[in-house]
Structures are given as C-alpha cells and as structure tokens.
C-alpha positions in Angstrom: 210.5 127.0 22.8 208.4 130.2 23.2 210.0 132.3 26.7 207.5 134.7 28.2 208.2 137.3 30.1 205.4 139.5 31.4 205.4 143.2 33.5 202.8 145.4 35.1 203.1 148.8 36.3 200.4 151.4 37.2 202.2 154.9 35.7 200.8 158.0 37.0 198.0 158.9 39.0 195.2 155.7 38.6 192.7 155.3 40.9 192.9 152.2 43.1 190.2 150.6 40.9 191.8 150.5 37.7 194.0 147.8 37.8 193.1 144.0 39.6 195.3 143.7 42.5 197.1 140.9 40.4 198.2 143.1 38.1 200.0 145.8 40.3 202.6 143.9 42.4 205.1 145.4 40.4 206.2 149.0 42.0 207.8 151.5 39.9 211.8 150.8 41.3 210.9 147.0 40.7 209.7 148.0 37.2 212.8 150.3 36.2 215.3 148.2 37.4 214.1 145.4 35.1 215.3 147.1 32.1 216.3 147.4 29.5 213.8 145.1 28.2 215.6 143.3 24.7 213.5 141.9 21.9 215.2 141.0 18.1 214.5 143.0 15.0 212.7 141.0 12.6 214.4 139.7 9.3 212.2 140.3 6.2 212.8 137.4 3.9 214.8 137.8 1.2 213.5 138.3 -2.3 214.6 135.4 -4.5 216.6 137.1 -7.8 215.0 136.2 -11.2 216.9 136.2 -14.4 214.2 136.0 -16.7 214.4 134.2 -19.7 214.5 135.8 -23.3 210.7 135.2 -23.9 209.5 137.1 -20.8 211.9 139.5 -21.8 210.4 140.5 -25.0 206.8 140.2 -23.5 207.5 142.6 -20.6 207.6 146.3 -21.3 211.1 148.1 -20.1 210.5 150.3 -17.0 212.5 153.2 -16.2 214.1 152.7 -12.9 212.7 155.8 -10.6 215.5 158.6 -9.9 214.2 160.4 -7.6 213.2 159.9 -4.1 209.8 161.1 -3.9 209.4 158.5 -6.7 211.1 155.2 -5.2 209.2 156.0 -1.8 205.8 156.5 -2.8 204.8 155.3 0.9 206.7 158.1 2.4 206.5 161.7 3.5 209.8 163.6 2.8 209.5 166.9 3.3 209.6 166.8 7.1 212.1 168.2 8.8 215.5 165.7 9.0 217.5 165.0 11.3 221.8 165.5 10.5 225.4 165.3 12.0 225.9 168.3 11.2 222.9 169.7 13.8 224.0 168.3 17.1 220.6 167.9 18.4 220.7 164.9 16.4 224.5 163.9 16.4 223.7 161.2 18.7 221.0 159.3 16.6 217.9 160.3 18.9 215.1 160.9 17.6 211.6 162.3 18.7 208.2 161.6 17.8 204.5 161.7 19.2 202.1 159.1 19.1 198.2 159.5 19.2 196.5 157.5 21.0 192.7 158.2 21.4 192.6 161.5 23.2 196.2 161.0 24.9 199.6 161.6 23.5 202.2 159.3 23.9 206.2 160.7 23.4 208.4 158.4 22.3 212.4 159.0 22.3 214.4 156.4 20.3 217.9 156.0 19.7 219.0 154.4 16.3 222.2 152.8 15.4 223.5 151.6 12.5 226.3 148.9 13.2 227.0 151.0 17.0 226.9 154.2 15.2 224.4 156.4 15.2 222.2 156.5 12.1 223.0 159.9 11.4 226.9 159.6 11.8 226.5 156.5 9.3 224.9 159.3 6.3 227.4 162.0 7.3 230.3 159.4 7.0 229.1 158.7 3.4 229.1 162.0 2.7 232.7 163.0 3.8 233.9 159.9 1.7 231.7 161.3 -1.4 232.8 164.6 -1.3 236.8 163.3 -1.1 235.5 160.9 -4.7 234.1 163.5 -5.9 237.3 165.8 -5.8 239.8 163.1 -7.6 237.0 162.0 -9.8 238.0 158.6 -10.6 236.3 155.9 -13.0 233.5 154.2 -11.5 230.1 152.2 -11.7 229.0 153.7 -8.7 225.8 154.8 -9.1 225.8 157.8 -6.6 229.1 159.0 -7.3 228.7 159.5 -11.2 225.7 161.6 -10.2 227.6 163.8 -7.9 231.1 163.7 -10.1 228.7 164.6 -13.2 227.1 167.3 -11.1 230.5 168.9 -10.3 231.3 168.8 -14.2 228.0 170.2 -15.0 228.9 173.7 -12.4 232.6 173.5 -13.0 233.3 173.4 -9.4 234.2 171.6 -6.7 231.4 170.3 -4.6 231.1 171.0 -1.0 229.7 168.8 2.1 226.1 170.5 2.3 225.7 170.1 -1.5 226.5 166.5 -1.3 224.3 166.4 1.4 221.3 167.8 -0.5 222.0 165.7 -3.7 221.6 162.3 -1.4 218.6 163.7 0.3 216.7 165.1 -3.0 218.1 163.3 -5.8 219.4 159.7 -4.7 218.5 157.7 -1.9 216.6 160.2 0.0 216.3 162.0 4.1 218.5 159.5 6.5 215.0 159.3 7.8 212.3 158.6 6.0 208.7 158.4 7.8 205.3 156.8 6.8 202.9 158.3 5.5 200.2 159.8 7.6 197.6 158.0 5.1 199.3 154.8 4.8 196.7 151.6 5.3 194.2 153.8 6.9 191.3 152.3 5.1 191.7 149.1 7.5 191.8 151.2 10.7 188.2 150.6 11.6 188.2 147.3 10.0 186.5 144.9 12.6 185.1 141.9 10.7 185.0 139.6 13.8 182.7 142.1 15.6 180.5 142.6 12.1 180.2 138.9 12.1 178.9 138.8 15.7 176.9 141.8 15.2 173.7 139.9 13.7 171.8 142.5 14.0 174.0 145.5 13.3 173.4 147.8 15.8 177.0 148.4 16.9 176.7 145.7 19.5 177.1 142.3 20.3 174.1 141.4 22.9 174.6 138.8 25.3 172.3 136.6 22.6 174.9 137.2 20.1 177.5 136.2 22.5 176.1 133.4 23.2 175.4 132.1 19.6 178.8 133.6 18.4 179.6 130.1 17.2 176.6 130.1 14.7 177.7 133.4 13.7 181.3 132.7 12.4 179.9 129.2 10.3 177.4 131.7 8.7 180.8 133.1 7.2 182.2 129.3 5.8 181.4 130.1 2.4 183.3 127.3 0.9 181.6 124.9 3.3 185.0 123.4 4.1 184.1 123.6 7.8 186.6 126.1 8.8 186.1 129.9 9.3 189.0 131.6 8.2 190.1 135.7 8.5 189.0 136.1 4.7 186.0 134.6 5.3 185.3 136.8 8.1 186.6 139.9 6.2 184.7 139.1 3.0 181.5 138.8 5.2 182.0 142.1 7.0 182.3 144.2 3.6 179.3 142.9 2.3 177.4 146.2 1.1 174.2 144.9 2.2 175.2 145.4 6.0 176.4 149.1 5.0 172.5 149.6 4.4 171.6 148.7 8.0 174.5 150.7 9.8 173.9 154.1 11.4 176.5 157.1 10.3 179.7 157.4 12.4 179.8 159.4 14.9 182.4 162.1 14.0 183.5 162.0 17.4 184.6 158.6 16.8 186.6 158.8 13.5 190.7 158.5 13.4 190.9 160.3 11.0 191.0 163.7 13.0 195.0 164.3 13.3 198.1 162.2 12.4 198.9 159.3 13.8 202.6 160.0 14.5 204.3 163.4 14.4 207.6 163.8 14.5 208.8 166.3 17.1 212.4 168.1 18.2 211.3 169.8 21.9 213.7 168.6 24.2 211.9 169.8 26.4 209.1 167.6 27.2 209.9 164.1 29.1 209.0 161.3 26.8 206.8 158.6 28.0 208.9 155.0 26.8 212.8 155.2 25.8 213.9 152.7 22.9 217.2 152.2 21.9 217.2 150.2 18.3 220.6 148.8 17.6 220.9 147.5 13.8 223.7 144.8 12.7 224.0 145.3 8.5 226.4 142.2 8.5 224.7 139.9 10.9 220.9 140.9 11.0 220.7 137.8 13.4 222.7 140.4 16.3 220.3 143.6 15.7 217.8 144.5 18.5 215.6 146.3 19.8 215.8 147.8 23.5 212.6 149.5 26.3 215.6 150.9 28.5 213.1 152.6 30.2 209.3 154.1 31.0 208.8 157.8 32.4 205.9 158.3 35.2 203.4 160.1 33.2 199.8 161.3 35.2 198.2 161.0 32.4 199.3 158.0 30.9 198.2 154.1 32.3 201.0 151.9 30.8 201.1 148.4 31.0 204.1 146.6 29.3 204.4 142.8 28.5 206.0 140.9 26.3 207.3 137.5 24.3 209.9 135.9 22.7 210.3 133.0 20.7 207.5 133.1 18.2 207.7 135.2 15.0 204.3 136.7 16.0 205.6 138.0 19.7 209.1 140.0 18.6 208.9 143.4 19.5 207.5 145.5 22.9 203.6 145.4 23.7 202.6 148.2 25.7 198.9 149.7 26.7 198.1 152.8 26.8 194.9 153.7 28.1 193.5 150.5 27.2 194.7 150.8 23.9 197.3 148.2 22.7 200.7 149.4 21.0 203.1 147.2 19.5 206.5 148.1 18.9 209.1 146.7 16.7 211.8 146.7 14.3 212.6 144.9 11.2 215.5 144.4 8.7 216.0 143.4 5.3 218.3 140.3 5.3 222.1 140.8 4.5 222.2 141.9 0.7 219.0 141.8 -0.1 216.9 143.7 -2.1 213.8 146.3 -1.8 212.1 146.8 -4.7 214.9 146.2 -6.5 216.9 149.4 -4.9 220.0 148.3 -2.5 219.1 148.9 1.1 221.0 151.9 2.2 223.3 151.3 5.4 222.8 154.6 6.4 219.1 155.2 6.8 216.2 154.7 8.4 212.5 154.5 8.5 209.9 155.0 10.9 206.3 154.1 10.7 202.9 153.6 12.5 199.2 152.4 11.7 196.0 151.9 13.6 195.8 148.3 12.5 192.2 147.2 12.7 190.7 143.8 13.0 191.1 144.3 16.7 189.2 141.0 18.2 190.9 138.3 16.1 194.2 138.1 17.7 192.3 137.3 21.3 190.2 134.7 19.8 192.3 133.4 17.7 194.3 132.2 20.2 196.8 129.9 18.1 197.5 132.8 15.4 196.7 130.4 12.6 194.2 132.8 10.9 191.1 130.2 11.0 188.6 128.6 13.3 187.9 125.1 13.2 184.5 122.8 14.6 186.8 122.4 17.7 188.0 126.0 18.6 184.1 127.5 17.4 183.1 125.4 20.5 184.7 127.9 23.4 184.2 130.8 21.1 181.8 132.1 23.3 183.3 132.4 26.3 186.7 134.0 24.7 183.9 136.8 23.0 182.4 137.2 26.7 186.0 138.6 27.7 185.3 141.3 26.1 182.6 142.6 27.9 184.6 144.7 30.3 181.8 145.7 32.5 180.4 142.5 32.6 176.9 144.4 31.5 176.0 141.3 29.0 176.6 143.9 26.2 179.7 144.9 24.5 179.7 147.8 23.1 181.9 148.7 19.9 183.5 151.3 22.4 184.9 148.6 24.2 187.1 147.2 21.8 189.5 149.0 20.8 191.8 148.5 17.8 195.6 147.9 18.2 198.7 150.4 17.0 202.0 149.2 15.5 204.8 151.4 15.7 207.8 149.7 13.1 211.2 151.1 13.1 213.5 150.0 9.9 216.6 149.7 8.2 216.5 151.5 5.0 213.1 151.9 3.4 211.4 148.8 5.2 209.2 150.1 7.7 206.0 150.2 5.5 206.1 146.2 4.5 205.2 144.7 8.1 202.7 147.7 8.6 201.1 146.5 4.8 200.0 143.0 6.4 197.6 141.9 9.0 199.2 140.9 12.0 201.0 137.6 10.9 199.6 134.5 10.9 201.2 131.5 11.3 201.5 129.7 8.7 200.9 126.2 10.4 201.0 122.9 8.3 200.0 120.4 10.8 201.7 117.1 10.3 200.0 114.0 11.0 201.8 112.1 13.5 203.4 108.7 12.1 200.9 106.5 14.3 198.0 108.6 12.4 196.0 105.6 10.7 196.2 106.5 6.7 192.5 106.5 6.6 191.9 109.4 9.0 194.8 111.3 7.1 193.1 110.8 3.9 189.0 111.7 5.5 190.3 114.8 7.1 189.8 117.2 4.0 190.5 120.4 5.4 193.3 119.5 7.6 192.0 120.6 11.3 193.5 117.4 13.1 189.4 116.1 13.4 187.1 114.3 11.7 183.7 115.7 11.7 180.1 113.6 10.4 180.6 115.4 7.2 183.9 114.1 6.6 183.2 110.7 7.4 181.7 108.5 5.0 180.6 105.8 6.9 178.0 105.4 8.7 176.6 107.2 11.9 177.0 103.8 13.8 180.9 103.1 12.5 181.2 107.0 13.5 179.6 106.7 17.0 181.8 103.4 17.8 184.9 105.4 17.0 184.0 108.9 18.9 184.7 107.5 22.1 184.2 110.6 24.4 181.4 111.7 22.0 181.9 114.8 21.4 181.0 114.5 17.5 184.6 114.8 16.3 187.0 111.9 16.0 190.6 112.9 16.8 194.1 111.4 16.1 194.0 109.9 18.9 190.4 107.9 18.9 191.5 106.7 15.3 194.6 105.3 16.7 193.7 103.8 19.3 190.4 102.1 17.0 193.6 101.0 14.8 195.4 99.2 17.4 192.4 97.0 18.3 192.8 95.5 14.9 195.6 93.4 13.2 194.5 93.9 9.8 193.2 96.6 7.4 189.2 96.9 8.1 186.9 94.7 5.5 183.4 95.6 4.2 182.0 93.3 6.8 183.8 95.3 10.2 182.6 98.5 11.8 185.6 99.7 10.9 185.9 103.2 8.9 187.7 102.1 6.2 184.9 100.8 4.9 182.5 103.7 4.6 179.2 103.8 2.3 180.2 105.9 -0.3 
C-alpha cells in the first residue's frame, strides 16, 4: 500500500501570483507544526559473497587491496575540512553545507547519528579504544590496530589521541565524513533525452506540433521494433552525433558547470533554509530514518515540500526550490555487508549531491517502469502539454528544469544511488490466472495488450475480439471471448487460437 502525504507552503516574500490558490492553504504555523516530517533510509542490497573456484582463481590476476584512502574512495574529495569531537562545533554531529540551486543558495543543516550517537562521537569513541590497544599491544587480526601498534614500534613511542586520529583519517578508513566529488556524474546533468526525442526539429523547443505528435516521436526511438519505447531507447536516440550537428552552442549562461554543486560550510551564523535530522541503526537498518524537523522563512527562497511513502521510488523528502526539484534521502548498506569489498565503517559518513538529468521522464512516465507502451504513447501528449507552464503552445528548454538529489550515507555509500537513474521499477507483470493461454503466449513484449502486430490472425478474428475498438485487445476482452466458448477454438471458429500463420 503506497501512503501519501503531501504539504505546501509559500516561504518568503512571493507575489500573490505564484502559487494557485490550491496550493497555499497551508500557513506557515500549520506547516511547522506538522513536523518532523519521517521518511526510512534506504537499504542497498546486499552483495552476494563468491568463493571462486580454483580455475577462476588461476585465471584472475591478484590485486593489491588499496591502503590508503584517497585510493579506496576514488569518488571522494578528502581534503576538506572535517568535522571532530574534539572541535565542539561539531561534538553534536551537525553538519553544514550549501546547496546550488540555479542562481539561489539553499543552507542545509543536518544532524547525523550513528546508533543515537552522533557520528562524530562514534569515530572519537574508536579512537579512545585504539589508543588504550595500542598501549598494551596485544596479538590481533585487526586490521587497524596492527597498523597503529606497528606504527608505535616503528617511533618507539607511545601513541597519542591526535596521532591515532590522523592515522584513521590519512591512512585507514579515511575523514568521519567523506563528501562527493564536485565532478561526480556531471556528464548526465544536462542529459534530457525525452525532450531531444520530442525536439524533431532541434531548435531547443518542443512546438505545439511536436506536442501534439509526441507519440510519433517516441516510436521513432523503438529500435528493436518490439513496440515499446524504453529510457535506453530514448537515451541512445538523444546521443546520436548526427543531432549534435544541428544544435546551436550553449549558452554559457546556461552551463552547471559554473561553481560546485554542494559546499560544505561551518558559519553558524547564517539560518539554514531545511533542518534534517538522519538517525542511522547499524544493527537493524530496518529502524534508521531520515527526519525534515523543520523549514526556515527564507525571502528568497519558494519552497514547496511533498512527499511519499510506500514505494521504493518515493523514500526520502521532495522539496522545490524555485521551481527546481530536490530530493533528499539516505541510504544504508544492509547489516554486515560489504562495499567494495572494504567493511562499512560504523563510524562515518558520506554526503553527496548531483544535478540528475533526464528531467521529463519521471512525469511522463507515470508508473516508473522505465518504458512506454502502445497504451500509455496514447495520452503522451497531453502529460508533454504540462509542461508548457505559460500555456504559450511552446515549451521552452528553460522550462524544464532538471532535478537535484542530495544522498546522505552510512560509511562510503552515498555515491551508489547518485551513480543510477532515478530507479525504475522493476515490474514483471503477471498474467492473471483467468488470462486465456493464448493471449499470454501472443503478447511478446509483455505490456498486458495485444496489438495487430502481435496477433496472427486475421483482421476480422482481431476486430471480433477488440470489443471497445480501440486497436488493442486486453486481458480482459480475451477473457471474456474465452468464456463464450466451452472448448479450445478450432481452424473453422473466429477464434484466435487459430491464427494464419
């Protein structure tokens, strides 16, 4: 069961024509007291272990295992400054960091917890219990504590707190927070291949022609002729070099790749725009979540929050800034799994954000499935209209605007859900029990319909069946043409099963 819950709120100073009246019965005190506002972290799958067998063994190479941070997180930027216990800005977990959204700056404040203590206490307890190892040097497979007893060997003398410290930041598992970097899947940030597809002509605009015959456009795209349009399809069309001839240069102006997306910040001093709290459970991933507790009046800054839960595409916070859509969630490894073959670390973090592209497909795709079939082509037109937010016929490239994901993690996990297209769900549509066998076995691609190219029969066995004639024969028509008969179809009936091959 999919539970929807959904918010408005005008922040700041907006005119009284830039929200639909529909949209604004919520007043600020309404708004605040509704929170906090609770969503689950996401559990990655786990990886399934391999023991490989002795011939794969001897065919694969031996890899060294990579030692040191900057090498077993090629995906993130270290050098920042970190937070620790031992600065008391940061004792409480909080962290700061600035989002950029189009010309506006959005502050986010969020306060991370690592099985209800803060993410920082969680490193600086490790550390106390490494330095006491350290000093009575016992025997031990423990990776990180043979590094640190071998280290005190190596100087002949004891260690100290801030030199255990710098050993797990620079030589072990790396910072206690570890951020994206600012490059990370930026070559899909402009990637719009449902607008390229509608874009016939290529002139950074969809006319209302091209609106209308949208439907056209996507089954130019079906390049396996299997009668659905899927996202590949559509992205394999939009990076065909031939339209890179036709397109005009970018307009510097519109680039993203001016500044950083997200900057982490430590003023205390400005008041930050949305409050998170992200609470993670290592033992029972099932209890971690993630918290709005609350939104700041900003005059700059037109938020809109809504959100879902019950579907794994919904988890998390969707808030719009200035038009522009930002997702926010938080994800987990499950318990005792694996990254990259490195053990999650219970005591850090990661934080990272994308502009993630392909910003018309999650509208018109409306059951999240990744594909388009004869049926959901047929209203494709009107869902593309919607975008046209001045209703000028036209939509402009300017008026679509691709959405942001901000990802919080547990350990070095942040980058995975940021590395995929918003997920689509896998669906495997089962045939209802009361689905006659011989529509199950015409329907070739799977879309629940039979169209004229899947049916072998004839146009007059296909008319008789398509009772609303609409050219597609559903479940339903074929069961009902089943019921009217107490045995299999022969060669002399009008039935389908008997199709001129």
């Amino acid at each position: 069961m999919t539970i929807a819950l959904t918010l408005a709120v005008t922040i700041g100073n907006a005119s009284q024509g830039d929200e639909p009246a529909e949209k604004s019965e919520w007043e600020t005190d309404k708004f605040q007291s509704s929170f906090p506002i609770q969503w689950p972290v996401t559990t990655l799958e786990a990886s399934p272990a391999r023991s490989p067998d002795a011939s794969s063994m001897a065919a694969t190479p031996l890899q060294a295992t990579p030692t040191l941070p900057d090498v077993k997180f090629p995906n993130y930027r270290l050098g920042h400054r970190q937070p620790t216990a031992a600065n008391s800005e940061h004792s409480d977990g909080v962290v700061r960091m600035q989002l950029q959204i189009g010309r506006s700056k959005l502050i986010v404040e969020a306060t991370i917890t690592i099985d209800a203590t803060p993410f920082t206490i969680a490193r600086e307890s490790r550390v106390q219990r490494l330095v006491q190892l350290a000093s009575e040097q016992p025997a031990t497979d423990e990776r990180d504590l043979q590094t640190i007893i071998g280290y005190t060997k190596a100087v002949a003398e004891p260690i100290d707190i801030d030199q255990v410290r710098w050993i797990l930041n620079h030589w072990i598992d790396g910072p206690p927070l570890l951020v994206v970097n600012d490059h990370y899947q930026k070559f899909r940030a402009q990637a719009k291949p449902a607008f390229d597809a509608l874009d016939r002509n290529v002139d950074g605009a969809i006319s209302d022609v091209e609106i209308a015959t949208a439907a056209e456009s996507f089954r130019l795209c079906d390049t396996n002729r299997d009668e659905i349009v899927d996202a590949m399809e559509l992205e394999t069309a939009s990076s065909d070099p031939r339209r890179d001839a036709l397109k005009s240069p970018l307009d510097e102006s519109e680039t993203v790749f001016d500044q950083p997306l997200l900057r982490m910040i430590q003023d205390e001093n400005s008041t930050p725009d949305l409050e998170l709290q992200i609470a993670f459970d290592t033992s029972n991933p099932a209890e971690s979540v993630i918290r709005l507790t609350r939104v700041v009046s900003n005059p700059r800054i037109h938020v809109r929050v809504s959100a879902a839960t019950g579907s794994s595409n919904a988890n998390g916070v969707a808030i719009e800034v200035d038009d522009q859509s930002v997702h926010i969630s938080a994800v987990q490894q499950a318990a005792n799994d694996q990254v990259s073959s490195n053990q999650v670390s219970n005591d850090q973090v990661s934080i990272g954000a994308i502009v993630d592209g392909y910003p018309m497909l999650p509208h018109l795709d409306r059951n999240h499935d990744g594909r388009f079939t004869i049926r959901e082509l047929r209203t494709l037109s009107a869902q593309v209209a919607e975008f046209d937010l001045d209703d000028d016929g036209r939509i402009e490239s300017s008026e679509i605007t691709a959405p942001i994901r901000l990802v919080f993690g547990l350990g070095p996990t942040a980058h995975l859900p940021l590395a995929q297209i918003r997920s689509f769900a896998a669906t495997s549509i089962t045939p209802s029990t009361d689905t006659p066998e011989w529509f199950v076995r015409m329907d070739r691609n799977g879309d629940q319909d039979l169209s004229r190219g899947e049916f072998p029969g004839t146009a007059e066995q296909f008319d008789q069946l398509d009772e609303d004639h609409d050219d597609l024969i559903s479940p339903a028509e074929a069961t009902r043409s089943e019921s009217q008969t107490e045995s299999a179809p022969t060669k002399s009936s009008t039935s389908p099963a008997t199709p001129n091959h």
